[in-house]
N, C-alpha and C positions, 0 to 999 in steps of 0.2 A: 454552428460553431465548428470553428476546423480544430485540429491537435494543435496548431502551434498559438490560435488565440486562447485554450485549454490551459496550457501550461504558461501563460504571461499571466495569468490567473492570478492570485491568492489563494489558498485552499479555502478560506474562509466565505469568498466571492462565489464558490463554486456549488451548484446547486444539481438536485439528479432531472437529469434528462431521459424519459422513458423511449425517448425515439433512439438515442443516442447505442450501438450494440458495440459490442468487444469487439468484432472485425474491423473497424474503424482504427482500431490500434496497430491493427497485423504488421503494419510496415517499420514499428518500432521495434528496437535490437530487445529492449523485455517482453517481448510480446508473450514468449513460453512460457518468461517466470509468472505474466499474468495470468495464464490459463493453469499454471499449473496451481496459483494461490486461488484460484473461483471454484479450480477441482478438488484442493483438499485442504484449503484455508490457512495455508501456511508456505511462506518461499524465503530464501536467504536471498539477500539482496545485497547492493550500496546506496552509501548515503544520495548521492543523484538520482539513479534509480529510483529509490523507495520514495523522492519528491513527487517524481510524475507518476508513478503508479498508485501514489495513495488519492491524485488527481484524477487519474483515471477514475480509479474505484469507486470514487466520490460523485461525478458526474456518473455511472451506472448505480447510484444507488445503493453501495456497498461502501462502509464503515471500516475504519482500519488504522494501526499504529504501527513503530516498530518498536522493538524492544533488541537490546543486545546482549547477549548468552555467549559466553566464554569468545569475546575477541568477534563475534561475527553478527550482524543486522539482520534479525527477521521482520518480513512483515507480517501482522496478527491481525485477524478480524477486529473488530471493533473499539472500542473509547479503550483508551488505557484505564486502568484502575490505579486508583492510590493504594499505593503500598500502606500500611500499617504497623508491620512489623519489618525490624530488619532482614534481608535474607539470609537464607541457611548457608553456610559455609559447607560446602561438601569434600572437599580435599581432607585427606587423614594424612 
């Protein structure tokens, strides 16, 4: 499977490929935020971005959301969780 039948995908469609390695991506412009999200589980992103790289991640076998924090797109390891409680308001 190349990068661009990867990403014509659905995430849904998409399943881990153990042959499949991170240099396969190198020639994508997030290729750092990818390495830098495998090396410490966490990268700010964009909304395009965060499509194909949650693609990425997906097809290596790794699990991942975003979440948005003050105005900016992270992507986070694994299932998002359902919120329960509202969150905390922290501005005084």
């Amino acid at each position: 499977m190349t990068n661009t039948e990867l990403f014509a995908k659905p995430i849904e469609e998409i399943t881990h490929d153990p042959f499949f390695r991170v240099d396969n991506f190198k020639d994508e412009k997030w290729y750092g935020d990818l390495k830098m999200f495998l090396s410490i589980g966490i990268c700010s992103t964009t909304k395009r971005k965060s499509d194909e790289m949650q693609k990425a991640l997906k097809v290596l076998g790794y699990s991942s959301h975003t979440q948005e924090k003050g105005g900016k797109l992270f992507l986070l390891p694994g299932a998002e969780r359902p919120r329960t409680t509202p969150p905390k308001d922290y501005e005084r």
